[in-house]
N, C-alpha and C positions, 0 to 999 in steps of 0.2 A: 238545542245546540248539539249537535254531532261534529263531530273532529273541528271542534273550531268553526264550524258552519252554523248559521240559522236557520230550521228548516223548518220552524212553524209555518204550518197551512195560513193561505189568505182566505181561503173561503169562511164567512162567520159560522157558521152554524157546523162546521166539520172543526174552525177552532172551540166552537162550545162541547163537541163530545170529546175532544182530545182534552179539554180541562177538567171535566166532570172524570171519565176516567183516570186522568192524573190524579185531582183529588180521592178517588178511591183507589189508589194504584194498589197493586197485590189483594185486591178483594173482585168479586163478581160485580157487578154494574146491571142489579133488572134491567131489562128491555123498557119495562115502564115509566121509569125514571129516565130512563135517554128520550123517550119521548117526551114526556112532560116536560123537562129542559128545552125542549128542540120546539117543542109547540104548546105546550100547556094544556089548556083545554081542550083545544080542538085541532088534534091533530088529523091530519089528511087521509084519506083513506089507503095512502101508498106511502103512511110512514116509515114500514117495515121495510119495504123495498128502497125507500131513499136512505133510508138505516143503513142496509147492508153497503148504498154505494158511497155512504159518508166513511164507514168502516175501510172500506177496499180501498179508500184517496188514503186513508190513516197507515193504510200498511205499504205503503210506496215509499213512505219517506223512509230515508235512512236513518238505522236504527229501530226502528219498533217492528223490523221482520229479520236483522242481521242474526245468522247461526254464530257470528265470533263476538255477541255481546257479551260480557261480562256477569257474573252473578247469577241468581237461578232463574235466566231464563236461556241459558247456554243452552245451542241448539237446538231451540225452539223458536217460534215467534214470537216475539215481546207481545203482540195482540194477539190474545187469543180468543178464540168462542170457546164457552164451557154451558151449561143446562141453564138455559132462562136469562143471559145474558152474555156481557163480554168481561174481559180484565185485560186489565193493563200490568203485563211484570217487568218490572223493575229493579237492577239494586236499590235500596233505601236510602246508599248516600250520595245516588241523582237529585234528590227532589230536592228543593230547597227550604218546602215547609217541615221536612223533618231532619234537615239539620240545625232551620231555625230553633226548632221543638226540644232537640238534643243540645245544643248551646243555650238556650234557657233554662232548661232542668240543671245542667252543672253551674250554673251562675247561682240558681234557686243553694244548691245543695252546699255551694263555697258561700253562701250567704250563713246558711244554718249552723259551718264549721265556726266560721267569727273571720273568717279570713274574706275581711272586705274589699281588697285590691282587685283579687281576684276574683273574684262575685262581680266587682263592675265591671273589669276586663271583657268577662265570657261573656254579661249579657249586652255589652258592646257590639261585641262579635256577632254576636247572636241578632242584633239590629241591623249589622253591616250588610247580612243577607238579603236583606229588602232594598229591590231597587227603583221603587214606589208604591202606590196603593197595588193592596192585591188584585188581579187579575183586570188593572184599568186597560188593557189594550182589548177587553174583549165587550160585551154585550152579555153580560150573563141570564139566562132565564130562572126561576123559581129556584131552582134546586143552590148551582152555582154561584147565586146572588146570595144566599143563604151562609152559602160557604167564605165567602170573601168579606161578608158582617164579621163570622165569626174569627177569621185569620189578623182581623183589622183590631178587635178587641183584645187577642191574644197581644197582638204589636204592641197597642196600648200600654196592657198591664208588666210588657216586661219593659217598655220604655220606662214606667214609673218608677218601675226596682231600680233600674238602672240608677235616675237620678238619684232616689232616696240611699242607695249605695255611693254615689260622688258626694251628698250632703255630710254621708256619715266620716268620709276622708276631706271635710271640710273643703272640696271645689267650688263653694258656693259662687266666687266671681267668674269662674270662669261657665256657670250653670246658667248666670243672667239672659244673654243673650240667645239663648237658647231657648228657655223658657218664656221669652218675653216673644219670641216665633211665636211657639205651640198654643200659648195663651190667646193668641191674638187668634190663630186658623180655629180653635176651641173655647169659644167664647165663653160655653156654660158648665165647661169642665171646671169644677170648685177645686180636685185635687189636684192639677195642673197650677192653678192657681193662689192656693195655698204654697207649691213649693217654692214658687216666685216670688211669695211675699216673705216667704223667711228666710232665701237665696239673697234679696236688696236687706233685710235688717241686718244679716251678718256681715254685710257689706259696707253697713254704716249709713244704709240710703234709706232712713226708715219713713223718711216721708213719700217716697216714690212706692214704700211698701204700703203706705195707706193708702196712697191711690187707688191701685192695685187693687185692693177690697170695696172701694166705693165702686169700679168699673164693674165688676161682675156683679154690684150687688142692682146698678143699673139695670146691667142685662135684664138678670132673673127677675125682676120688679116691674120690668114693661115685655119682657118678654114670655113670660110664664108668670105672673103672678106670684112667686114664692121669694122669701128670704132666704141669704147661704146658710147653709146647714148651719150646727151648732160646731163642727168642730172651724169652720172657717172663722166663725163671728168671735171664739176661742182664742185664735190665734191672730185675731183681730186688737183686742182686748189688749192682748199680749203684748202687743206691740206697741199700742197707747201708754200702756205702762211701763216701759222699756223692762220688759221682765228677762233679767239678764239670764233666766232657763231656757231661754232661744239662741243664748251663745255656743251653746253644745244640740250637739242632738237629744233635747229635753223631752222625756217622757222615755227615751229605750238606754237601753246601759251602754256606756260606751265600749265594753269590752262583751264580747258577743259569747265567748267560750276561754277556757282558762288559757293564757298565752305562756309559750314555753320562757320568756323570758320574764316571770314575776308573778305574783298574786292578783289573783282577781278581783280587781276594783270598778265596781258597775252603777256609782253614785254620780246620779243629774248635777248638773253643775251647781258649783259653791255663788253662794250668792252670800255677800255682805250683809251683818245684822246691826243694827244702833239698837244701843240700851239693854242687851241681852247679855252683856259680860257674867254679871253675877250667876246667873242661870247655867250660862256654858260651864263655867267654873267650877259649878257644884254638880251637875250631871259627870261633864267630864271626868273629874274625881272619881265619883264615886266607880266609873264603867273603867277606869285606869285600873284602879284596886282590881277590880272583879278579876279583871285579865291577868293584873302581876301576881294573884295568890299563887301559894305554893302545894301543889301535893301531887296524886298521880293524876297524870295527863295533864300538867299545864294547871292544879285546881282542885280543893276537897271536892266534897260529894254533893253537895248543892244543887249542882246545876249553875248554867247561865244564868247573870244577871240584868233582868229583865228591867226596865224604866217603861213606865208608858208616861206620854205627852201630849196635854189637852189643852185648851184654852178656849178664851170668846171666838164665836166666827171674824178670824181678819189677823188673828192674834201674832200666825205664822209658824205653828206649829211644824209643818213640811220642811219648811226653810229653815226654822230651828234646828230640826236632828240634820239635818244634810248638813248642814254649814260642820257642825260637833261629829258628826262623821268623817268628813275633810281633814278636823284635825287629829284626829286619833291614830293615824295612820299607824306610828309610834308601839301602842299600844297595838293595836292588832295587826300584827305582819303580817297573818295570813290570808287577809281578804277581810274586803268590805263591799257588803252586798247590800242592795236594793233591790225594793218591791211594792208592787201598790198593790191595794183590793179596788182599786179604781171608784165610779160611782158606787154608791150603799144602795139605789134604788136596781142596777144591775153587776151585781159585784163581780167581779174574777173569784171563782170558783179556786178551794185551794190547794183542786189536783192541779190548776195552770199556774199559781202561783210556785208551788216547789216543783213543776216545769219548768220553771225560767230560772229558778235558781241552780235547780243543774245542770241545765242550757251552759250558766254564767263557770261554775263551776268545769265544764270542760266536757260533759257529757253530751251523746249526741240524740236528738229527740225520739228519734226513730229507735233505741234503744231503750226509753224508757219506758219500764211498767207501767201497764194502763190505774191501779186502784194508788187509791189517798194512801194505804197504811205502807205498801210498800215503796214509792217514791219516797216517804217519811224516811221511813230506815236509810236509805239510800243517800238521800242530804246526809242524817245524825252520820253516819258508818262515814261520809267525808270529814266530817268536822272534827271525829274522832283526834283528838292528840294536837288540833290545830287552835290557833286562838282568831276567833272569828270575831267581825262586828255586822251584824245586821236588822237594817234599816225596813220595817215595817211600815206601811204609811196606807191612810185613808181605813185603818182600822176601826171595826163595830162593836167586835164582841169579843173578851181572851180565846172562845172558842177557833177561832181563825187562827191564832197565833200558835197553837197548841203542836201540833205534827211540824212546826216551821223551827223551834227551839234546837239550837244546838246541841250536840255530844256534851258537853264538857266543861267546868266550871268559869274555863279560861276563856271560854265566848261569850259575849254579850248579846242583850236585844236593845232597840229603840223603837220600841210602837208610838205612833203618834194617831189620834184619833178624833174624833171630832165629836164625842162625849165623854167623860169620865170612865174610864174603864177600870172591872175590879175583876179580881183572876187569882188563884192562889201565884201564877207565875209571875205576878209584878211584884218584885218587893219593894219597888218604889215606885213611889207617882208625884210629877209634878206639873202644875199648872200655872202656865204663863201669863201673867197681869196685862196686864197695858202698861203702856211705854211709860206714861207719866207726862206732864207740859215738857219740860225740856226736850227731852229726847224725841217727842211727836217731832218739837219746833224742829228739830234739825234732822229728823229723816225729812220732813215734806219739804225742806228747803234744797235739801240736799238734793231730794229726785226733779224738783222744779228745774233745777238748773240756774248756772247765771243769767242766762239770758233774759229770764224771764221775774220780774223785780215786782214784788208787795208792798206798798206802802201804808196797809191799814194793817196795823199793828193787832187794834182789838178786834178786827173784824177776823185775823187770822186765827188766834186762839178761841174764838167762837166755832170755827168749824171743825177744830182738832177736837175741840170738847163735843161735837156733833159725832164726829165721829171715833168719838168712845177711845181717844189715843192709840188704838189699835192700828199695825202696819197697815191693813189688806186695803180698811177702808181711806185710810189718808193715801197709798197710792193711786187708787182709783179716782181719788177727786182731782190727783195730780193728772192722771189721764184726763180726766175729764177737761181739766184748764187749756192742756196739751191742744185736744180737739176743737177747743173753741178760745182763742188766744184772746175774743174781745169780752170775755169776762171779766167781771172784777170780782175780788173776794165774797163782795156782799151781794153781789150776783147769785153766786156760788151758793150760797149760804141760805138765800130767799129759793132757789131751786130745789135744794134738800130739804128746806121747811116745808115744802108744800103739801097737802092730804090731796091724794091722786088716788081716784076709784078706778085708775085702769093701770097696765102693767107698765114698765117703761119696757121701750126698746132694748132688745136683745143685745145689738149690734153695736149698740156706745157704753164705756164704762160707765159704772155709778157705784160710790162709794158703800151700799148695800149689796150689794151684789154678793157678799162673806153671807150674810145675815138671811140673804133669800135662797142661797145655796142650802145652810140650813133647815131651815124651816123646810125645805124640799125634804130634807131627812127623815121628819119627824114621822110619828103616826098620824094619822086623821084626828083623833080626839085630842092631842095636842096641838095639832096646830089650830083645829077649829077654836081650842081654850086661847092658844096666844094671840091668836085676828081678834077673838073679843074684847080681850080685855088691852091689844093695843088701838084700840078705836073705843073704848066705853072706859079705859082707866085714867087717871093721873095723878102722880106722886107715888108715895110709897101707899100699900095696899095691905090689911088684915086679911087671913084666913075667913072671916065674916063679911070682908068689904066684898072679896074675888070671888066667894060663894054667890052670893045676892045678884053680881053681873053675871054670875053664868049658871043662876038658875042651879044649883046642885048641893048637894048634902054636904057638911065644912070637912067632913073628913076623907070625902072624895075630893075634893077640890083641894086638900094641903095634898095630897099623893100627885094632884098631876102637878099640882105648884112645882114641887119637889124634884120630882123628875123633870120640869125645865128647869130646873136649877144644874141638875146632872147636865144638861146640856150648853150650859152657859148663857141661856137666854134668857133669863131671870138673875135678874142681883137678891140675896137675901141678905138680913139683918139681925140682932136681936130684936124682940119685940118692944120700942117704944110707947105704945097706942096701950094706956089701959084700961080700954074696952074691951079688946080682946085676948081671949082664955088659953091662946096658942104663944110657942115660946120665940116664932118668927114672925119676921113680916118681911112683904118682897117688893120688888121695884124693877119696872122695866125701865133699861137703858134707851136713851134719846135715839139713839141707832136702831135698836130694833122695832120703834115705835114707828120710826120714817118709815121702815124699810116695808114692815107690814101692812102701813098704811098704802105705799105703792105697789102692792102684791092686788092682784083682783080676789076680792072673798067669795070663796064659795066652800061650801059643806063637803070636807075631803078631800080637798085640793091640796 
């Protein structure tokens, strides 16, 4: 475009060196590289010379030889020859791949401040530059074919901020239609598709969001042989189970950086608990006190007090502290933070952990010091004089927790973890039971819905007792009913019963799915002891019974008993049986027996 004119060349191959030199505009362009674009491998033996008369058509058009261009190529030729090739000079903010480039970095950067409006605004903008596929009006060769992959993926990944920024300002309806295009021209794009399925659930359309994952899963299954990733089958699940952590932007904080109007509060959303009143009450308490004492800073000398929170796999430990986060609001004005160590088998490391909590806190990344000891300081030195609550989750070990502790006595913690955790910095620990019959009855009733009516009384309380009265697995069986509406209870029930030497599907809930999470956690030499002994045990079991199935010396085999006790996967007892010399005896729960039995055994798995 010159003055409002179009002056691109019709000749192909004179538009192929005007694009490659645009693409490299203010750099040199080898001669070799224009050849190879223009012919590849075999160019003619009067390359050079059709070179120079493709160049000499290039410098006719107006504009790339004007003396009154603008910018540094004033009074010169925009095309020039320089040693071993050509350039193309330019101002920079002609081209449109680098103001694209320049309105994606400042959307990136208003992403990282917390200011989300404005992060989708620019990289709108930033999209608006594209006035379709890159460089579709031409014929590109090797080189510039290269280059419009790459401009094409660039588009991509800011298209996707883009959305994941209108999610995070809840546009989900107005994202549908949009998404259900892009999904459609991108059939095997999983991320594309994943935001479409959680754009219809927030929408209330959750059965068009389960479509949605059966279509790609289609695809992928005839068209490539693979299953959707794990985080699609994830958010699959998710949505079987109407897991009301997809009502928010679940998994990132909703507040990105400290906002000038208020304390920073970065907790997943609150989800509803049955049958935890007692538990809330007595945590609660105890983390109100911590905060209300009195002395310098908010608090004697103590330090923060710390709670960690364990249970069976399913129990809802996460849900637990989030929900008792939600309320304490009261108690700590100053902020209530969130943070996971994500998977145990690939943890978030805990210089990215106290990354995102000064992220949350108001600091900006690019500022913070690269080592663990100093980011450390840097949280305490914020906390200092402040009354904090912060929410730890998918916690392993106290040593994680340890540089995360606040300044001050008037702060609390809530680690929640998925074995017993011991630390001098817990002063308390509590672990969460199972619901009990009633309150199983009426959470699984509750997420069934009306619609959907039981009328085998004992068949229902057979499956709550299957599933260990525990939340994680009785909504999963709700999923599961969800999925297949022509079950009946004792459907349900003959399913779960079954000894299965191969895995279940990924892709559909199942009420173990807590219990196999687990067991993913352990060591090898524990899980190899609990596949044994839930295929070769039953009922309650001696120190001398669980030596004998697993082959080993009794006082090796009370230590790993032991430590699956620490994990919740073993019930123990006083000792009944006297036969044996030992002061316990243990007992696999019906849950974990199922769930092992549908695991495939193998040595270290």
């Amino acid at each position: 475009m010159h003055d409002g004119v179009h002056v691109t060349p019709s000749a192909p191959k004179v538009r192929q060196v005007l694009a490659l030199l645009a693409l490299r505009a203010n750099t040199t362009v080898p001669l070799h590289q224009l050849v190879e674009e223009l012919w590849e491998e075999r160019p003619p033996s009067s390359a050079a010379t059709t070179l120079q008369t493709y160049i000499y058509q290039l410098r006719k058009l107006p504009g790339l030889c004007d003396p009154q261009l603008p910018g540094p190529s004033v009074g010169t030729r925009a095309l020039l020859t320089t040693p071993g090739g050509y350039r193309l000079s330019v101002p920079s903010d002609c081209l449109d791949a680098q103001e694209f480039g320049e309105l994606a970095l400042r959307g990136r950067q208003a992403m990282e401040k917390g200011t989300v409006a404005e992060a989708a605004d620019l990289l709108q903008r930033a999209l608006t530059v594209w006035r379709g596929p890159a460089l579709s009006d031409l014929a590109p060769g090797p080189i510039v074919g290269i280059d419009a992959l790459r401009l094409e993926e660039q588009r991509y990944e800011v298209l996707e901020e883009r959305i994941n920024a209108d999610l995070l300002l809840g546009r989900h309806h107005r994202l549908i239609s949009e998404l259900t295009a892009l999904a459609a021209d991108n059939p095997t794009r999983e991320g594309l598709h994943a935001k479409l399925m959680l754009s219809l659930y927030r929408a209330g359309r959750r059965p068009e969001a389960l479509e949605v994952f059966q279509r790609i899963r289609r695809v992928l299954t005839r068209e490539l042989g693979l299953e959707p990733c794990s985080e699609l089958q994830r958010l699959h699940q998710q949505v079987l189970a109407g897991d009301r952590g997809l009502d928010l932007p679940g998994g990132q904080a909703t507040v990105h950086g400290a906002p000038a109007g208020g304390p920073p509060v970065t907790l997943p959303a609150d989800v509803p608990l049955v049958g935890r009143e007692a538990d809330l009450l007595h945590v609660g308490r105890m983390l109100s006190e911590a905060a209300g004492s009195v002395g310098s800073a908010y608090g004697g000398t103590d330090g923060p007090r710390c709670v960690a929170v364990a249970g069976p796999p399913g129990a809802g430990t996460t849900a637990f502290t989030v929900h008792l986060a939600h309320r304490l609001g009261d108690a700590f004005p100053d902020g209530r933070l969130y943070v996971s160590f994500g998977d145990p088998a690939d943890p978030v490391c805990v210089e990215e952990v106290l990354a995102c909590l000064l992220e949350a806190v108001g600091y900006r990344r690019s500022d913070l010091p690269p080592h663990r000891a100093d980011r450390a300081r840097m949280f305490s030195a914020w906390t200092s004089g402040r009354r904090v609550l912060l929410v730890v989750d998918d916690v392993a070990s106290a040593d994680q927790v340890t540089d995360l502790l606040p300044a001050d006595a008037g702060s609390a913690v809530l680690a929640s973890g998925y074995r017993r955790l011991y630390g001098s910095q817990f002063k308390v620990r509590v672990d969460l039971p199972p619901l009990g019959s009633e309150r199983s009855l009426e959470l699984f009733l509750g997420a069934l819905g009306r619609d959907r009516t039981l009328d085998d009384a004992q068949g229902l309380h057979m499956m709550l007792d299957l599933c260990g009265d525990l939340p994680g697995p009785m909504l999963e069986a709700v999923g599961l009913l969800a999925l297949r509406p022509h079950w009946s209870i004792r459907q349900l029930i003959d399913w779960l019963s079954r000894d299965r030497p191969a895995a279940v599907a990924h892709q559909r809930p199942h009420p173990f799915h807590h219990v196999v999470r687990r067991c993913g956690r352990l060591e090898p030499r524990l899980r190899d002891t609990l596949a044994k002994l839930a295929w070769e045990a039953t009922g309650t079991l001696t120190v001398e019974q669980a030596a004998g199935i697993l082959d080993r010396d009794p006082d090796e085999t009370e230590e790993l008993l032991e430590e699956l006790v620490e994990f919740f996967l073993l019930g123990v007892d006083m000792a009944s049986d006297p036969a044996t010399a030992r002061f316990f005896q243990y007992r696999l729960p019906p849950l974990v027996r199922t769930a092992l039995r549908a695991m495939p055994v193998r040595a270290g798995v």
